[in-house]
Backbone as a ProteinNet text record, in pm:
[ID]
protein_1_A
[PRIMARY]
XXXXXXXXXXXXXXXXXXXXXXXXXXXXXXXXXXXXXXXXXXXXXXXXXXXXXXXXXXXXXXXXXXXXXXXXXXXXXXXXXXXXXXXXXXXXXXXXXXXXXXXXXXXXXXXXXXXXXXXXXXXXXXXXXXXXXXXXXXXXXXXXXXXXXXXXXXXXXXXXXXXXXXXXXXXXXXXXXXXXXXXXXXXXXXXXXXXXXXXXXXXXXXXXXXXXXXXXXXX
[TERTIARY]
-8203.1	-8237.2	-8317.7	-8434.9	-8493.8	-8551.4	-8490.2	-8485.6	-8565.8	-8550.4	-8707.2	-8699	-8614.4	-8596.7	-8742.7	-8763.1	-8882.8	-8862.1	-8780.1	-8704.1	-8563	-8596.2	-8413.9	-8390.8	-8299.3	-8184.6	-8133.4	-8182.1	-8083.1	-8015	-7923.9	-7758.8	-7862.2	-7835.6	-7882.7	-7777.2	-7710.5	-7598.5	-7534.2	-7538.3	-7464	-7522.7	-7696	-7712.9	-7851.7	-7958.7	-8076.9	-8113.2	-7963.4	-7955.7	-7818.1	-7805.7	-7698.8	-7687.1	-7607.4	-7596.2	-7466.1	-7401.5	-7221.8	-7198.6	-7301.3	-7255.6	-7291.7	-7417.7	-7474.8	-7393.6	-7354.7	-7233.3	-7107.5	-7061.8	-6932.4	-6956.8	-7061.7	-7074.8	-7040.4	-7097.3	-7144.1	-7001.7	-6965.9	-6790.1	-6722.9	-6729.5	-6610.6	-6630.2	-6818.5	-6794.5	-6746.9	-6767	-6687.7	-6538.8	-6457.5	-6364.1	-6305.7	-6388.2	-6360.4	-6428	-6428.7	-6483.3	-6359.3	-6295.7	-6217.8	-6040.6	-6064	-5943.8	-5861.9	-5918	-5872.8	-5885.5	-5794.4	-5860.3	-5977.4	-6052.5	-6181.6	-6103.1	-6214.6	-6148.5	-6276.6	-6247.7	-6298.4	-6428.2	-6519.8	-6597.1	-6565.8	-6503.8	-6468	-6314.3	-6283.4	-6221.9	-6325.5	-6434.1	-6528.9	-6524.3	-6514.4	-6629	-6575.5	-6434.3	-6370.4	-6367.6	-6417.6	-6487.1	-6560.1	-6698.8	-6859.4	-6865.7	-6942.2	-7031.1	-7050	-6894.7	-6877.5	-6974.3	-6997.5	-7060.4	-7009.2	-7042.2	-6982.8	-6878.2	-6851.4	-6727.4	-6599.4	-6622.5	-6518.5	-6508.6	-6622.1	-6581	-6520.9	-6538.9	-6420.8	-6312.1	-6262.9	-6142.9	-6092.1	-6132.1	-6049.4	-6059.2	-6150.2	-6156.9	-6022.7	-6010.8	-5875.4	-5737.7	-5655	-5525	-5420.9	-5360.3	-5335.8	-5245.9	-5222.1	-5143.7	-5230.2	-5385.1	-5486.8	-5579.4	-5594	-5616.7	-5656.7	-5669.1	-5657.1	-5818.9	-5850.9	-5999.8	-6062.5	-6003.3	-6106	-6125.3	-6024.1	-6073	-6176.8	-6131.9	-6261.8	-6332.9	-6383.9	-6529.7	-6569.9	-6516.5	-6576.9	-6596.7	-6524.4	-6532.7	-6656.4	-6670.9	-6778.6	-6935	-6959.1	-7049.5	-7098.2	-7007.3	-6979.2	-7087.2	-7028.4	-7085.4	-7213.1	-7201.1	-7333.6	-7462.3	-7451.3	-7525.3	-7553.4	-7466.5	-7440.6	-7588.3	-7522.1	-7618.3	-7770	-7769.4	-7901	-7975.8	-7926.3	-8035	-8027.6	-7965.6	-7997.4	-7941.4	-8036.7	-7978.1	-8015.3	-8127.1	-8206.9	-8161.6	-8068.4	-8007.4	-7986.4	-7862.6	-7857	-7925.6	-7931.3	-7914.8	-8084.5	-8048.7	-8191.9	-8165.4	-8295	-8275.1	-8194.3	-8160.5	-8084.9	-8164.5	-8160.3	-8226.4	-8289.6	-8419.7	-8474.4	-8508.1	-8441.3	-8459.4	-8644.1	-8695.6	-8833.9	-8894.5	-8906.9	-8984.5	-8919.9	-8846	-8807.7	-8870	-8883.8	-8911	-9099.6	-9161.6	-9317.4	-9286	-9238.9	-9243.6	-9261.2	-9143.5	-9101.9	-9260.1	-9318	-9411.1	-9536.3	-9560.7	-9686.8	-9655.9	-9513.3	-9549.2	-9476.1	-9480.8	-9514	-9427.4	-9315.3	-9160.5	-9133.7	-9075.2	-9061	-8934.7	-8934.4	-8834.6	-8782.2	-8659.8	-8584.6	-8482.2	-8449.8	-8333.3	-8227.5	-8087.5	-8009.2	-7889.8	-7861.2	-7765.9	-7688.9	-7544.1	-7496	-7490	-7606.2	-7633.6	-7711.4	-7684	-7770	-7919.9	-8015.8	-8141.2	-8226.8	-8204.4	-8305.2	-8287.6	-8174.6	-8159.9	-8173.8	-8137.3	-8152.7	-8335.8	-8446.3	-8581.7	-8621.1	-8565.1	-8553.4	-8548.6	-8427.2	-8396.6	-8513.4	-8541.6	-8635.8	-8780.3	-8799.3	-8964.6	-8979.8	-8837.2	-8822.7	-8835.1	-8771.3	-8760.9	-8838.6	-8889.7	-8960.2	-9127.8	-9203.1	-9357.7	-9368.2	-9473.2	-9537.9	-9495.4	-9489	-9477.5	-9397.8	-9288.1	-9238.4	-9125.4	-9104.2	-9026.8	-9105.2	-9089.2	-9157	-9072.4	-8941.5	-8878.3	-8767.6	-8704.9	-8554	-8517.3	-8371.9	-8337.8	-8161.8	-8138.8	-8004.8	-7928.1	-7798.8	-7769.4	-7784.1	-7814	-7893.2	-7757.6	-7791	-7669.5	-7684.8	-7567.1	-7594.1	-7618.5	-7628	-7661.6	-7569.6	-7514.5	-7378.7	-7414.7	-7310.7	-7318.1	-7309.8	-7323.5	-7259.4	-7109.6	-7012	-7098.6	-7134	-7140.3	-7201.8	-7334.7	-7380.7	-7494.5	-7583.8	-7612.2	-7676.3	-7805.3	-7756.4	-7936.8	-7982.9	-7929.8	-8003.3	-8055.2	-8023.3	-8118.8	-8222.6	-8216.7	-8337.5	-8413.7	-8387.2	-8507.7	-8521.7	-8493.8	-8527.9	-8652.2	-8612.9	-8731	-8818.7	-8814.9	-8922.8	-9030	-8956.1	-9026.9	-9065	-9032.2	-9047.8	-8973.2	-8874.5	-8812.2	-8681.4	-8626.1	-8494.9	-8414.3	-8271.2	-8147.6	-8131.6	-8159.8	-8118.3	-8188.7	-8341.9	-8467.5	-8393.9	-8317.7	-8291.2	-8181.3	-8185.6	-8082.9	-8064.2	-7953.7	-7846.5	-7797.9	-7857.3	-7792.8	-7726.1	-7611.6	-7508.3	-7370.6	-7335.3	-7244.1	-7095.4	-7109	-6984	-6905.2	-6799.7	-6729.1	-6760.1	-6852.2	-6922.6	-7059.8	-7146.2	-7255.7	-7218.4	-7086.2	-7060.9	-7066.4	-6976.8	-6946.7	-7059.4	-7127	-7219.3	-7350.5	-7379.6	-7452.5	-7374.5	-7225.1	-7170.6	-7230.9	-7190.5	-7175.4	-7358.5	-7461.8	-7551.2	-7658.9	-7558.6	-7669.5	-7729.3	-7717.6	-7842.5	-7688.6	-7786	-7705.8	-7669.8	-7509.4	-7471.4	-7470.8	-7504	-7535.7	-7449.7	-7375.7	-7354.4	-7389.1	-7307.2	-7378.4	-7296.4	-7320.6	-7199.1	-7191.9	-7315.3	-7373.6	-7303.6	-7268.9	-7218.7	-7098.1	-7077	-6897.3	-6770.5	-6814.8	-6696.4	-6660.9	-6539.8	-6529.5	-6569	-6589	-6632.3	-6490.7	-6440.7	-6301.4	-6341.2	-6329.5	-6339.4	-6468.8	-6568.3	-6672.2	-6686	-6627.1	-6605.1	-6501.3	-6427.5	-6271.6	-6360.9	-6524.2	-6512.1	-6656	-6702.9	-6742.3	-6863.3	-6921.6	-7006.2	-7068.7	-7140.4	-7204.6	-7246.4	-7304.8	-7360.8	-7362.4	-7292.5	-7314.5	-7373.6	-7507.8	-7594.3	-7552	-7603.4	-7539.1	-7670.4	-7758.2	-7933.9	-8047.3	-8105.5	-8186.9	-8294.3	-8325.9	-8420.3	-8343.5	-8238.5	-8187.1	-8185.3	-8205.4	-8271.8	-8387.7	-8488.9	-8593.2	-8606.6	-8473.1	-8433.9	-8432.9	-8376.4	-8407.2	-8489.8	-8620.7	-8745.4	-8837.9	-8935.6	-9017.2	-9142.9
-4235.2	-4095.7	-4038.4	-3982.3	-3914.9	-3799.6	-3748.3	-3586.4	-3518.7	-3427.4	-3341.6	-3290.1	-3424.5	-3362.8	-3379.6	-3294.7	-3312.4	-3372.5	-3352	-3412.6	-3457.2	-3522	-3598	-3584.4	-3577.6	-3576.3	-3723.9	-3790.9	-3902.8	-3840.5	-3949.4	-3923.9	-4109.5	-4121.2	-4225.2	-4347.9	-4336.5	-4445	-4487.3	-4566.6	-4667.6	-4599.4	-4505.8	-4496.1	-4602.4	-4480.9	-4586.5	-4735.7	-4711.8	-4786.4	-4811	-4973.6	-5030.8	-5009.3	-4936.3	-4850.6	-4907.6	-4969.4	-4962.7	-5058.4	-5177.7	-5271.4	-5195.5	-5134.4	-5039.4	-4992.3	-4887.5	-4766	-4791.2	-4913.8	-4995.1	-5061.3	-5109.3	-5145.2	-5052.3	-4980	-4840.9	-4774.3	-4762	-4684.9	-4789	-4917.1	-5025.4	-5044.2	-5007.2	-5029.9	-4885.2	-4773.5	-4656.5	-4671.5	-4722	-4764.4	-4844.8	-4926.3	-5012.9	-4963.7	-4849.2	-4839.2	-4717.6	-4684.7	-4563.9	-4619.6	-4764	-4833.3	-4848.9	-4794.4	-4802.8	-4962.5	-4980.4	-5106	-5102.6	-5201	-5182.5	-5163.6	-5174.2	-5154.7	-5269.8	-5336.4	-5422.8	-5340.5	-5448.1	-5358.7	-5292.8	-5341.6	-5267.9	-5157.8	-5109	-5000.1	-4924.6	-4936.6	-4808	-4746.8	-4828.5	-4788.8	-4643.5	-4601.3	-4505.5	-4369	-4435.7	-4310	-4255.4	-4296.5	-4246.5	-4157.2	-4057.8	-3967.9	-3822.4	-3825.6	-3644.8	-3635.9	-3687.6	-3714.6	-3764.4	-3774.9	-3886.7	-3836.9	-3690.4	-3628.2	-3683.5	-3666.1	-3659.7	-3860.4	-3901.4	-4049.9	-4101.5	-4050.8	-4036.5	-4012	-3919.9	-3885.7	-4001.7	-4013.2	-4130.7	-4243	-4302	-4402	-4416.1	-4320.5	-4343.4	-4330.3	-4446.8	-4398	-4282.9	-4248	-4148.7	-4063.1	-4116.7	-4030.6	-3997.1	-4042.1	-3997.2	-3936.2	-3838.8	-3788.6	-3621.4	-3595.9	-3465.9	-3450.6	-3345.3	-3276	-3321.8	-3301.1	-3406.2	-3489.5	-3584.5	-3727.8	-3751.4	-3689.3	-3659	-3669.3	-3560.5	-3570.7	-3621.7	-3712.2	-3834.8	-3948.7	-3996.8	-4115.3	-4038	-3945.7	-3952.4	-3927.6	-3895.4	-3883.3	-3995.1	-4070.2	-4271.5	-4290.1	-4324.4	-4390.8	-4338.9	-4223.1	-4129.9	-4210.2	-4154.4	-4285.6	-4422.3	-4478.2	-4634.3	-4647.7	-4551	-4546.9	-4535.3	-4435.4	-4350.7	-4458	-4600.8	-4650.2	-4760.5	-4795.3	-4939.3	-4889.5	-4823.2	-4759.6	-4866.3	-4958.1	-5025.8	-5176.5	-5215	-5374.2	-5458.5	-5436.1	-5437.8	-5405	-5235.6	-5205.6	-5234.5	-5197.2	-5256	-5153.8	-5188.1	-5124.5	-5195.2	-5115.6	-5194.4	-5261.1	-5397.9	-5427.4	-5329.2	-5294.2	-5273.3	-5085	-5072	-4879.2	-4928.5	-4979.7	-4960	-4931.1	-5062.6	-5054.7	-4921.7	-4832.6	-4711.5	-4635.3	-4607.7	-4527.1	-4517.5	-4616.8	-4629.4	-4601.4	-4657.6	-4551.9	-4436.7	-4370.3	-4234.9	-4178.6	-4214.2	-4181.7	-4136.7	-4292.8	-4262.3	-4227.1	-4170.5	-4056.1	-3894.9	-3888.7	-3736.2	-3685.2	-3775.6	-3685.7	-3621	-3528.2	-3496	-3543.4	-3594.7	-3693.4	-3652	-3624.3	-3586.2	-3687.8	-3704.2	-3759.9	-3631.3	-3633.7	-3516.4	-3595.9	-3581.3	-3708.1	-3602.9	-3678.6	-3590.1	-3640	-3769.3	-3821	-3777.2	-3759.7	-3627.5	-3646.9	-3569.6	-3549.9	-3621	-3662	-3774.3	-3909.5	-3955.6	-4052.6	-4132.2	-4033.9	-4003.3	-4010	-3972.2	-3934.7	-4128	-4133.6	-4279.9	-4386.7	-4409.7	-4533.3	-4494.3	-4376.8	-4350.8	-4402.6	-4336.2	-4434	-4578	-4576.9	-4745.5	-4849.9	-4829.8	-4881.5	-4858.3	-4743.6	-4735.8	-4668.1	-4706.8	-4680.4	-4480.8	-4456.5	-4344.7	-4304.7	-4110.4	-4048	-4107.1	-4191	-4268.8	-4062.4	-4012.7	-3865.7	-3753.3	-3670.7	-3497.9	-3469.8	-3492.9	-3453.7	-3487.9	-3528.2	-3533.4	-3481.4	-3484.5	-3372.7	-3471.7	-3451.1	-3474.5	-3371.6	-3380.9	-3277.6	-3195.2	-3103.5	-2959.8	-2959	-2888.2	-2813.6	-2672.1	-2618.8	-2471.1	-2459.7	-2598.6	-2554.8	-2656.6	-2554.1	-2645.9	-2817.8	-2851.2	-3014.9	-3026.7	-3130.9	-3176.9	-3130.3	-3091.5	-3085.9	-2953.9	-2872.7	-2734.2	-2735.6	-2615.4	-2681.5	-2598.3	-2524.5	-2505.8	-2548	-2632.7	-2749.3	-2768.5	-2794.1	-2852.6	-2749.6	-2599.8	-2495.2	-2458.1	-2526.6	-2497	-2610.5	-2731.6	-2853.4	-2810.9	-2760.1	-2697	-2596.3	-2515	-2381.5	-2439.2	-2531.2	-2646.9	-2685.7	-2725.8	-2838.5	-2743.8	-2645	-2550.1	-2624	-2674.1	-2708.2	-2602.4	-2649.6	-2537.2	-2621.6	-2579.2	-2698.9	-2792.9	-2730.4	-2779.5	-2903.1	-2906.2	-2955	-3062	-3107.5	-3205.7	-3298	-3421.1	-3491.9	-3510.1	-3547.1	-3533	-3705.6	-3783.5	-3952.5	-3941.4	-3997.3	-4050.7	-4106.5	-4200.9	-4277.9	-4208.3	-4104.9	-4095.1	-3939.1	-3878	-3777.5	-3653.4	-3668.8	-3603.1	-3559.2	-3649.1	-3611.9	-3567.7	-3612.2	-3554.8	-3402.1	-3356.5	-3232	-3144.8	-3242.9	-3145.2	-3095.4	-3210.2	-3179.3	-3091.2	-3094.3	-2968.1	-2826.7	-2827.3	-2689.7	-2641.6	-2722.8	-2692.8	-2643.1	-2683.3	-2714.4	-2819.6	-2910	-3018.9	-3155.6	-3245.2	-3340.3	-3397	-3450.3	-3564	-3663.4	-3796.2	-3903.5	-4009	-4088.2	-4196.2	-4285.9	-4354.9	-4546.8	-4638.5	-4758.1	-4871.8	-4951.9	-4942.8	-5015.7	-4987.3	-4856.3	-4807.7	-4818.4	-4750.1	-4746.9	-4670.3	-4611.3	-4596.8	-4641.2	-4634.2	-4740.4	-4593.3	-4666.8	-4554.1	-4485.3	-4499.4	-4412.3	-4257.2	-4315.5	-4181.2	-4081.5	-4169.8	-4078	-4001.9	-4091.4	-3991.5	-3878.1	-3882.4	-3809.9	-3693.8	-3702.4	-3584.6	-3523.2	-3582.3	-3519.6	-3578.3	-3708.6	-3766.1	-3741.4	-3780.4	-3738	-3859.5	-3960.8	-4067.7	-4164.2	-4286.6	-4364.5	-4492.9	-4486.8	-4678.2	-4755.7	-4863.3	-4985.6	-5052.5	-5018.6	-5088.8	-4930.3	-4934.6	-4871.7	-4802.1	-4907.5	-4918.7	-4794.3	-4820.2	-4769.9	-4606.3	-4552.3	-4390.5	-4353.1	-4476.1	-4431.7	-4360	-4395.3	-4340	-4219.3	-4173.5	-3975.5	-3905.9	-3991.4	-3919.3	-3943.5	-3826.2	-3841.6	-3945.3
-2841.2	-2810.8	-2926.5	-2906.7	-2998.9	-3019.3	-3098.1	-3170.2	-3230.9	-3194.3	-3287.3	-3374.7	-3513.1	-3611.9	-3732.3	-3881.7	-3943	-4052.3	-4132.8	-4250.2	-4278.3	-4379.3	-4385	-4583.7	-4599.8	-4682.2	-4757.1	-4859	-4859.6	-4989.9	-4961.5	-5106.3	-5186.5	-5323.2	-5362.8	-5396.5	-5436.9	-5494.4	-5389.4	-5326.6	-5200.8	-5070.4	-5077.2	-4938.8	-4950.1	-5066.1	-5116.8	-5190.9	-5276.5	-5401.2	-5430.5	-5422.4	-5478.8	-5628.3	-5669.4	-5812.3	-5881.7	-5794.8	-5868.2	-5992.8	-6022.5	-6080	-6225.2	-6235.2	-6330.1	-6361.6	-6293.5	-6314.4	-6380.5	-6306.6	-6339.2	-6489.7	-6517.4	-6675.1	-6745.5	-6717.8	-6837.9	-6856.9	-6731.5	-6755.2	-6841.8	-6761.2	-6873.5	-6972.7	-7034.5	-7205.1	-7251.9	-7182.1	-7242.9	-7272.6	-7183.2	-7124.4	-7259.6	-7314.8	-7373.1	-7544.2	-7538.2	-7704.2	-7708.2	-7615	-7615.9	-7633.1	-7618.2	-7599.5	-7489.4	-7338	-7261.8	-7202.1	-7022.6	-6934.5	-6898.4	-6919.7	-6807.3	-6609.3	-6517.1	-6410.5	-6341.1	-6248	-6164.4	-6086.2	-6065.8	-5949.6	-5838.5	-5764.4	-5575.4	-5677	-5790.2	-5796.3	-5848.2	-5814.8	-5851.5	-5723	-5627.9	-5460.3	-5479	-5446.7	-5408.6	-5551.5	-5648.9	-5738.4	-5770.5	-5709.3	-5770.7	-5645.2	-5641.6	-5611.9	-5628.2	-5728.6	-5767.9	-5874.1	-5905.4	-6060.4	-6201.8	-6308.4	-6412.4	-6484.8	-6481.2	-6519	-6423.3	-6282.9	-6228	-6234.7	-6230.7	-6256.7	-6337	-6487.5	-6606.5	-6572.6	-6529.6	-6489.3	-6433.9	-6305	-6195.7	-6279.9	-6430.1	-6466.2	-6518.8	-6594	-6738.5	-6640.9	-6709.3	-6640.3	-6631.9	-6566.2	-6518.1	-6617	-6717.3	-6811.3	-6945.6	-6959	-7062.9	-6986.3	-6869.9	-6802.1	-6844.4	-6940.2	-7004.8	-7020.3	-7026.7	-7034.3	-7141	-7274.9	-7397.5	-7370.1	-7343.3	-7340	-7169.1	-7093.1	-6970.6	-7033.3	-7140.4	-7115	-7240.7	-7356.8	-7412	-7359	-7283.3	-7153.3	-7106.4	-7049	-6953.7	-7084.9	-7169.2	-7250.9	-7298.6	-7335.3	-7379.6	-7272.5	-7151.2	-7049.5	-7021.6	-7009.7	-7014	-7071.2	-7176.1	-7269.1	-7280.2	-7210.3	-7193.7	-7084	-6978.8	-6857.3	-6859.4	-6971.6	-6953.9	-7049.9	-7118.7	-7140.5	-7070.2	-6968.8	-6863.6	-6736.7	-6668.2	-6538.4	-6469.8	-6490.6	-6401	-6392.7	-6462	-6503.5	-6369.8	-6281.6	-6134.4	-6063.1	-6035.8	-5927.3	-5872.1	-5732.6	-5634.1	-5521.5	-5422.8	-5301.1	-5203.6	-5093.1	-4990.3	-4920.2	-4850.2	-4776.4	-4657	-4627.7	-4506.9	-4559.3	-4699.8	-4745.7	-4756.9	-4863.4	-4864	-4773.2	-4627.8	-4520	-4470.9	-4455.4	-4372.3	-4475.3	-4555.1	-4621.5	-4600.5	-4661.3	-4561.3	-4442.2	-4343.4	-4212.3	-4178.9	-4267.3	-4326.3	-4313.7	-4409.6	-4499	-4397.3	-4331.1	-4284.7	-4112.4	-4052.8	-3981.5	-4016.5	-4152.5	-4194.1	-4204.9	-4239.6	-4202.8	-4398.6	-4408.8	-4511.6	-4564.5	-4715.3	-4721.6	-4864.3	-4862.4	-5022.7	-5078.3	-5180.7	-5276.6	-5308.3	-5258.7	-5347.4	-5424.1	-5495.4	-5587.3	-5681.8	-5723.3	-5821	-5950.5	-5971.7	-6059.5	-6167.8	-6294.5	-6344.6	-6356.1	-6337.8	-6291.7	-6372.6	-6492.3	-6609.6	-6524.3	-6483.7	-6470	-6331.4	-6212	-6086.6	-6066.8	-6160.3	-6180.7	-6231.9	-6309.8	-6363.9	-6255.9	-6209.3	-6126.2	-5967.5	-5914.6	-5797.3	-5869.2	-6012.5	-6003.9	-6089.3	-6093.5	-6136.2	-6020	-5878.9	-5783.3	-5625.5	-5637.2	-5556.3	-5598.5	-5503.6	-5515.1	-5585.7	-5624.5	-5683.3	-5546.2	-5521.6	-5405.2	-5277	-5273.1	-5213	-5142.3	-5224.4	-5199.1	-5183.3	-5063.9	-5131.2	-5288.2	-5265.9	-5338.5	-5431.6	-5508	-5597.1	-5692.8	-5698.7	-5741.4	-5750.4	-5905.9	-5938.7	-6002.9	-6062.8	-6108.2	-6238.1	-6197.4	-6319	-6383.8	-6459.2	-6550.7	-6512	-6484.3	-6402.5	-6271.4	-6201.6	-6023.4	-6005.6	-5872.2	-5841	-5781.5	-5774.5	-5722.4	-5570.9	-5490.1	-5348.2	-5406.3	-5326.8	-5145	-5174.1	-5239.5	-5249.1	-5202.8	-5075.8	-4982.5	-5073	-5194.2	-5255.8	-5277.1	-5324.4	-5364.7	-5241.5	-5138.7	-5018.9	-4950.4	-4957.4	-4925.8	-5037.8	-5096.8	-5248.2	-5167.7	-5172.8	-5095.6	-4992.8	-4855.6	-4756.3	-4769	-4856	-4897.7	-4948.3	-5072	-5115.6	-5006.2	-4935	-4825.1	-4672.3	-4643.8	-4572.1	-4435.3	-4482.9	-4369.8	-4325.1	-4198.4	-4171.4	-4149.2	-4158.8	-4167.1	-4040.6	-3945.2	-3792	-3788.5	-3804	-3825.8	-3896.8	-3970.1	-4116.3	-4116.8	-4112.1	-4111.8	-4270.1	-4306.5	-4423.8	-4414.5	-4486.5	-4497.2	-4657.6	-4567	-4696.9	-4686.7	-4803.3	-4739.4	-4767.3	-4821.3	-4844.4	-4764.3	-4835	-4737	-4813.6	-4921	-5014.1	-4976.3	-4903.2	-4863.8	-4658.2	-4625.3	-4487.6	-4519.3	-4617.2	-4654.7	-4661.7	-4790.6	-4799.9	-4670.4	-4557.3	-4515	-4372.7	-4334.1	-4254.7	-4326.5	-4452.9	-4516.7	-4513.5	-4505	-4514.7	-4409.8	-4295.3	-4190.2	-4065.9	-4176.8	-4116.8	-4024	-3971.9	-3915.8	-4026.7	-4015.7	-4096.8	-4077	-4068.8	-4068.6	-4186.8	-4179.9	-4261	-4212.6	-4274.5	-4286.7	-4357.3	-4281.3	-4324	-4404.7	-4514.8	-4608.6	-4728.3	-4774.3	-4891.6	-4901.3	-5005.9	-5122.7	-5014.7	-4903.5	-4862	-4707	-4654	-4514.6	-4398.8	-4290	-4137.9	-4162	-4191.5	-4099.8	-4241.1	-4337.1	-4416.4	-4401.1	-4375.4	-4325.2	-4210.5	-4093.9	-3972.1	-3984.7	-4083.5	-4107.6	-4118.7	-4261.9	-4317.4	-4209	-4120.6	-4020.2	-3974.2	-3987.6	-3961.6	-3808.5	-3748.3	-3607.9	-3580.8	-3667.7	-3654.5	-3728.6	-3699.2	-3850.7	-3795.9	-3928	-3844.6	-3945.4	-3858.4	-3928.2	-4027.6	-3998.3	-4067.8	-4089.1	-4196.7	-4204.1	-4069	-4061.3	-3943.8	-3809.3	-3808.3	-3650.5	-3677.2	-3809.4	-3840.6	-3787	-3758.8	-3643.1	-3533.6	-3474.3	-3342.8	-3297.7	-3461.1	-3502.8	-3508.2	-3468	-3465.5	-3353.7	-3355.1	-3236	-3312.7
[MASK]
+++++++++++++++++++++++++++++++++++++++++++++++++++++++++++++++++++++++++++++++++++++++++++++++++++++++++++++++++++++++++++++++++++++++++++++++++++++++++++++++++++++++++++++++++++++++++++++++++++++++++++++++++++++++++++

């Protein structure tokens, strides 16, 4: 069935970009200069997408859990990150070719991430072509995060789009949220860090299984 929608919304870390193994380093050497456990890969899935504060948190065990040490864990890693964002991670199979599609029939196309905005700017023109986005956008200091539909009416006005008009891709119950509260269709997908059941929980409408089958959403 196809919709007369104009633009879309992606979330980056487990919708565009396999990000976790990156992410997961960078926390475990924080992790590990702070004297804590490191933590395995698949115990990240269920912690990334609030952003690297709240990922600190869920990193440290549950009784060094206190706000200082939050946010030296998350500054550690911070840093860890911000100089090898690019080590792992890659695109998902079949994101490039949709994205040229995207491109050359005119659809207007954004990044919203709660990944902070140096680095989020980094890994998009590390991995994909010049102008591959109208737009991205990670997190500011001072503008709220997902799911706060904030930012996504700032890229809307950007792009002169209206919410109805806009599908919202993302894999998690973070980007479901945010794209109810905003407006636009929510859309997940079965590729990323979290399973169907939590995404339909937080309000999904549609979830594909391949890049490609987002075509369908358009005229």
């Amino acid at each position: 069935m196809k919709l007369k929608y104009s633009g879309i919304i992606f979330d980056l870390d487990g919708t565009l970009v396999d990000s976790l193994k990156d992410i997961a380093v960078s926390m475990n050497r924080a992790l590990r200069l702070r004297g804590f456990p490191e933590l395995q890969l698949n115990e990240y899935l269920g912690k990334v997408g609030w952003g690297i504060k709240r990922l600190a948190n869920l990193s440290l065990p549950e009784g060094a859990r206190d706000e200082e040490t939050t946010a030296l864990l998350a500054a550690d890693a911070l840093n860890f990150y911000s100089e090898s964002p690019l080590s792992y991670s890659r695109p998902y199979p079949g994101i490039p070719e949709l994205i040229s599609t995207l491109k050359g029939k005119k659809i207007k196309t954004a990044v919203l991430t709660n990944k902070p905005d140096q680095i989020a700017q980094k890994v998009i023109s590390g991995l994909f072509l010049p102008g591959s986005f109208d737009c991205v956008q990670g997190e500011v200091t001072g503008k709220p995060r997902k799911p706060d539909p904030d930012s996504v009416w700032e890229i809307l006005v950007s792009l002169d789009l209206i919410p109805s008009k806009v599908i919202f891709v993302g894999d998690s119950e973070i980007d479901m949220q945010t794209a109810v509260a905003a407006g636009c269709f929510p859309m997940g997908l079965s590729w990323g860090y979290r399973s169907r059941a939590v995404i339909e929980k937080a309000g999904a409408r549609h979830i594909i299984d391949a890049p490609c089958e987002l075509m369908d959403f358009f005229l």
